[in-house]
MMTF fields as JSON, N, C-alpha, C and O atoms, coordinates in Angstrom:
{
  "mmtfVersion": "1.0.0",
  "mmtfProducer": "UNKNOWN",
  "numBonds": 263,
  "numAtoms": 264,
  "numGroups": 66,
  "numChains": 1,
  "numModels": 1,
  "chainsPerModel": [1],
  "groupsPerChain": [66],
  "chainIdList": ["A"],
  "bondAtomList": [4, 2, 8, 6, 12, 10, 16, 14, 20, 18, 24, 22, 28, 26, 32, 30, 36, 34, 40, 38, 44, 42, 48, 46, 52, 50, 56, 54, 60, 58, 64, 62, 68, 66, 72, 70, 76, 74, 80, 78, 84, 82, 88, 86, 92, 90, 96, 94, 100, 98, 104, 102, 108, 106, 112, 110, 116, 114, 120, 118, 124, 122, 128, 126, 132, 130, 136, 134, 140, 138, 144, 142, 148, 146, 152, 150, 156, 154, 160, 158, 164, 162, 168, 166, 172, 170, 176, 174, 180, 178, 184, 182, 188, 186, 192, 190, 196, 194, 200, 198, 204, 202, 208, 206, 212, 210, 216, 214, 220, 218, 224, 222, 228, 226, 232, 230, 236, 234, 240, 238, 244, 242, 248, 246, 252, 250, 256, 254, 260, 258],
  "bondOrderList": [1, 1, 1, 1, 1, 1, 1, 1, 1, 1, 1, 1, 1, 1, 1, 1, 1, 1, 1, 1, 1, 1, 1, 1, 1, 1, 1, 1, 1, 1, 1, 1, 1, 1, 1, 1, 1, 1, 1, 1, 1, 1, 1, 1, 1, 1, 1, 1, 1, 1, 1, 1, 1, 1, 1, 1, 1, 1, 1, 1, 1, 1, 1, 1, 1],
  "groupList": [{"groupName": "UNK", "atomNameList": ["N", "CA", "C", "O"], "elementList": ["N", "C", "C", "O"], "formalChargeList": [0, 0, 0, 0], "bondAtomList": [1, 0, 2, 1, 3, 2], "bondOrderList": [1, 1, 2], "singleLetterCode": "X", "chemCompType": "L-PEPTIDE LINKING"}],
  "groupTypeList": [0, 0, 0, 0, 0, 0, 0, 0, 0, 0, 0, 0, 0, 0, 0, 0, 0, 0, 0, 0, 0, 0, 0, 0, 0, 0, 0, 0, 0, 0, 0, 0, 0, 0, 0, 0, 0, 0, 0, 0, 0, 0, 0, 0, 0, 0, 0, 0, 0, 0, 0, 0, 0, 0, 0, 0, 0, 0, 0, 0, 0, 0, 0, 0, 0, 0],
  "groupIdList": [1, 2, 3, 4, 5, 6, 7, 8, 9, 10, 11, 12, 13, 14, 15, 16, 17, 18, 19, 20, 21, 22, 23, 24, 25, 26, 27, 28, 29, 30, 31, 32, 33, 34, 35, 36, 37, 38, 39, 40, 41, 42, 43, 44, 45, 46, 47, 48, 49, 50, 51, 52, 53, 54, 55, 56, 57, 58, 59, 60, 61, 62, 63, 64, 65, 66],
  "secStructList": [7, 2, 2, 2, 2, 2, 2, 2, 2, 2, 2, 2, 2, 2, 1, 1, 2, 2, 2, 2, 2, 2, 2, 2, 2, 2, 2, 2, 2, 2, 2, 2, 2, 2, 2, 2, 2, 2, 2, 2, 2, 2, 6, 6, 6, 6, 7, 7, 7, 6, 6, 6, 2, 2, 2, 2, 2, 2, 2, 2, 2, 6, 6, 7, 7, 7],
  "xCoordList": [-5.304, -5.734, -4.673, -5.088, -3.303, -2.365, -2.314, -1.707, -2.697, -2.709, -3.708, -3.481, -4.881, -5.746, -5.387, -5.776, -4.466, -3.85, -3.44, -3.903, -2.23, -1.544, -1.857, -1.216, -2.857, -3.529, -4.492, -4.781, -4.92, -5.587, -4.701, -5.013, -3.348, -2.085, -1.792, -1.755, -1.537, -1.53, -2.383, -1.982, -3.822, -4.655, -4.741, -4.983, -4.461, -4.246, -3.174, -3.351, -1.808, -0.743, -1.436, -1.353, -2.002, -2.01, -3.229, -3.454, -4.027, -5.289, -4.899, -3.725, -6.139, -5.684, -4.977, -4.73, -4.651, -3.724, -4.46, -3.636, -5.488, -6.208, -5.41, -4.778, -5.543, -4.961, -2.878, -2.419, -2.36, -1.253, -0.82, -0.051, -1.86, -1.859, -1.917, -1.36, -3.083, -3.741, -2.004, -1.594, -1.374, -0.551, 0.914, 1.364, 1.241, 2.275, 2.172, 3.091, 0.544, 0.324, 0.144, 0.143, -0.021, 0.09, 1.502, 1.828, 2.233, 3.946, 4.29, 4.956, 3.792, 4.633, 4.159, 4.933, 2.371, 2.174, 2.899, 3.207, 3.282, 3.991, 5.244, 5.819, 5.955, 7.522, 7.238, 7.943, 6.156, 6.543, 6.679, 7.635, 5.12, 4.853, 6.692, 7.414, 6.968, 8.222, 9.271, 9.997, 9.411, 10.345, 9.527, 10.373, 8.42, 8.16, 8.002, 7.636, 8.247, 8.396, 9.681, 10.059, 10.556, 12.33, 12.585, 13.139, 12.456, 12.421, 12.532, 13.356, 10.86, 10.444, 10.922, 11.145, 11.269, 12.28, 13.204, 13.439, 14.368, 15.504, 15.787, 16.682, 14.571, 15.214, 14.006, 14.431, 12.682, 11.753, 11.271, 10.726, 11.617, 11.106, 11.918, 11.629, 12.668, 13.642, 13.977, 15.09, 12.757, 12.835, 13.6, 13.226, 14.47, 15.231, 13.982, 13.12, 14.307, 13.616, 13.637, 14.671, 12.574, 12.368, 12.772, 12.291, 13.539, 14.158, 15.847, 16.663, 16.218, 17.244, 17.176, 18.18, 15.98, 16.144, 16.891, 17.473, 16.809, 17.436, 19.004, 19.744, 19.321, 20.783, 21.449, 22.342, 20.935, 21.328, 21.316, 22.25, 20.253, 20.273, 21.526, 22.098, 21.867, 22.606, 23.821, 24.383, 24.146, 25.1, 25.768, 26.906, 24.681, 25.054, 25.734, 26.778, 24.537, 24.637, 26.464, 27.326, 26.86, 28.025, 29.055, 30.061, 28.753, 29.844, 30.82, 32.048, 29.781, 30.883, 31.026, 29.965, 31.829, 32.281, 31.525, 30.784, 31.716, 31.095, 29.654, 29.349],
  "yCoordList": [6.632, 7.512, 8.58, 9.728, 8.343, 9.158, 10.19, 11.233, 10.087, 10.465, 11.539, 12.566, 11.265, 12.268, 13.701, 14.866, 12.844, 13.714, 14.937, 16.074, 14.223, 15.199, 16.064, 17.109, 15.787, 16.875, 17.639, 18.762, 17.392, 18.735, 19.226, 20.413, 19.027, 19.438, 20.771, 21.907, 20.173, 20.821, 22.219, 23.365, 21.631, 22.703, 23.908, 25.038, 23.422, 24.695, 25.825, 27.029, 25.113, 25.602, 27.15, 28.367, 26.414, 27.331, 28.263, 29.268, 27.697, 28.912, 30.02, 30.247, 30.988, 32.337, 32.03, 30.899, 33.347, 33.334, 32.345, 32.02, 31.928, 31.106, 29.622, 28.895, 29.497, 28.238, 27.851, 27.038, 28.949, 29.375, 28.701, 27.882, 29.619, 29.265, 27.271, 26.45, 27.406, 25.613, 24.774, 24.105, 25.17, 24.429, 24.579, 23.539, 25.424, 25.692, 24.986, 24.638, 24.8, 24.349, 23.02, 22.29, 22.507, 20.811, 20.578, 19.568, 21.316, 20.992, 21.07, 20.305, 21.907, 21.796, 20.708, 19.974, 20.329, 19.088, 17.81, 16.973, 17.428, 16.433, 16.254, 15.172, 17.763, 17.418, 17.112, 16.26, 17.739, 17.362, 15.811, 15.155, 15.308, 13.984, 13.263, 12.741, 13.447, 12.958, 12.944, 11.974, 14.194, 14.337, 13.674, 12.821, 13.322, 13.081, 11.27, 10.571, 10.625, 9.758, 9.291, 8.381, 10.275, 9.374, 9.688, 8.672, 10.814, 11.092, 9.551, 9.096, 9.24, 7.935, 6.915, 6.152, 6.71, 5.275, 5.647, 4.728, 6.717, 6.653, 6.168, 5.451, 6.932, 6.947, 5.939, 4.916, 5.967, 5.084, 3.447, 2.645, 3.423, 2.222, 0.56, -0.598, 0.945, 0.033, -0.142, -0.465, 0.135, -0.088, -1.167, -2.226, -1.402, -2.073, -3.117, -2.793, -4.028, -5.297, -5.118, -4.624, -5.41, -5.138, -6.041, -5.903, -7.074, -7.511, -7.234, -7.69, -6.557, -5.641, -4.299, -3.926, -3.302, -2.17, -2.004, -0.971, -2.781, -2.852, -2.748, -1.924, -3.868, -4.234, -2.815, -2.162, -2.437, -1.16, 0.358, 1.157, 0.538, 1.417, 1.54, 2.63, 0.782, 0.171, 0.923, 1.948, 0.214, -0.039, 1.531, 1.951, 2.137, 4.116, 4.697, 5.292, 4.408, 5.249, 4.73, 5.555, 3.397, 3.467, 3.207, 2.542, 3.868, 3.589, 2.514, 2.589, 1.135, 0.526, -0.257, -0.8, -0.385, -0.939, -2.18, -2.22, -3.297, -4.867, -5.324, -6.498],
  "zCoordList": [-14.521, -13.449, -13.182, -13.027, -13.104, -13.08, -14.248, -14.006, -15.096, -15.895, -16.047, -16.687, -15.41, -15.722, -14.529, -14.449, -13.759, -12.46, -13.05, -13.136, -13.501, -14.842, -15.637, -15.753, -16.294, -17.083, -16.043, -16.455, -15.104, -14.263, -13.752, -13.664, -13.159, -12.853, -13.509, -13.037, -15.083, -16.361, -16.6, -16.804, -16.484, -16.446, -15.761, -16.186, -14.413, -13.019, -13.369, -13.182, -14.014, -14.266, -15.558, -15.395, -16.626, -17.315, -17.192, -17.866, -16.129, -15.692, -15.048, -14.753, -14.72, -14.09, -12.743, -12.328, -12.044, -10.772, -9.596, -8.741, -9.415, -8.852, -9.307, -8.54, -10.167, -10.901, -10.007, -9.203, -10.781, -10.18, -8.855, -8.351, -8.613, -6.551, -6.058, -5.328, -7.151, -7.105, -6.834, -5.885, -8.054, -9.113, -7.695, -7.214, -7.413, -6.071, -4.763, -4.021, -4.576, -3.373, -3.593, -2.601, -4.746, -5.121, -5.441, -6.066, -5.112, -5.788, -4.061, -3.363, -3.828, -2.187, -1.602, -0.988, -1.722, -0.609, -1.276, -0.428, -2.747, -3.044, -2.936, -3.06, -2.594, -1.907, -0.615, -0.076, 0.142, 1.743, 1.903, 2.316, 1.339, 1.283, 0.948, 1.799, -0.299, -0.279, 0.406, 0.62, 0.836, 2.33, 3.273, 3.543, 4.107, 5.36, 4.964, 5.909, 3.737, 3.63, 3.821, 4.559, 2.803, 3.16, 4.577, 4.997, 5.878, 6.616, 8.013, 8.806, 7.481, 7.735, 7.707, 8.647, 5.895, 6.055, 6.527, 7.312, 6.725, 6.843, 8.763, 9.211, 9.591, 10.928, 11.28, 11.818, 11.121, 11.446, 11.303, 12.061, 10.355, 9.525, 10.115, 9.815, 10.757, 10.934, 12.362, 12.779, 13.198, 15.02, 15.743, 15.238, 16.661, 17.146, 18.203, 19.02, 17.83, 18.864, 19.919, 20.368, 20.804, 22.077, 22.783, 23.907, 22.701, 23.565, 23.302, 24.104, 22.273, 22.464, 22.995, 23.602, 22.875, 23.493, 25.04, 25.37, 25.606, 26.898, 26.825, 27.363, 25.966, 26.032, 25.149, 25.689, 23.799, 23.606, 24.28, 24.211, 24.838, 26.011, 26.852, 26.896, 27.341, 28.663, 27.733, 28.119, 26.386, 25.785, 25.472, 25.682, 24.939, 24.818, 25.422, 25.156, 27.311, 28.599, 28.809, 28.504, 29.316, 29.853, 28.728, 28.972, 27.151, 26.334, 26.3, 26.293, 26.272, 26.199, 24.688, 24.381, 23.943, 22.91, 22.577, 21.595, 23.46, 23.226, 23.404, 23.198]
}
């Protein structure tokens, strides 16, 4: 299936300026996707427990170390 991705990929690339256009705007939505994914794992993916949110909160506001 990927594969057949590829070759219409392929195809757009070497068709007229229509094609072109196709072939740019499928390269940009597969970087965003990739960026709004690492984006994701990097700050999202990994939410602090809710029965810690409290104690970290606290912990920010009056800077304390322990």
């Amino acid at each position: 299936m990927t594969s057949s991705y590829i070759n219409h990929i392929k195809r757009l690339r070497s068709d007229s300026k229509n094609g072109r256009l196709a072939f740019e705007i499928t390269v940009i939505l597969i970087i965003k996707v990739i960026l709004l994914w690492t984006i994701w794992t990097l700050f999202f993916s990994h939410p602090v427990a809710k029965d810690s949110r409290q104690a970290a909160v606290t912990k920010i506001i009056l800077n304390k170390t322990q």
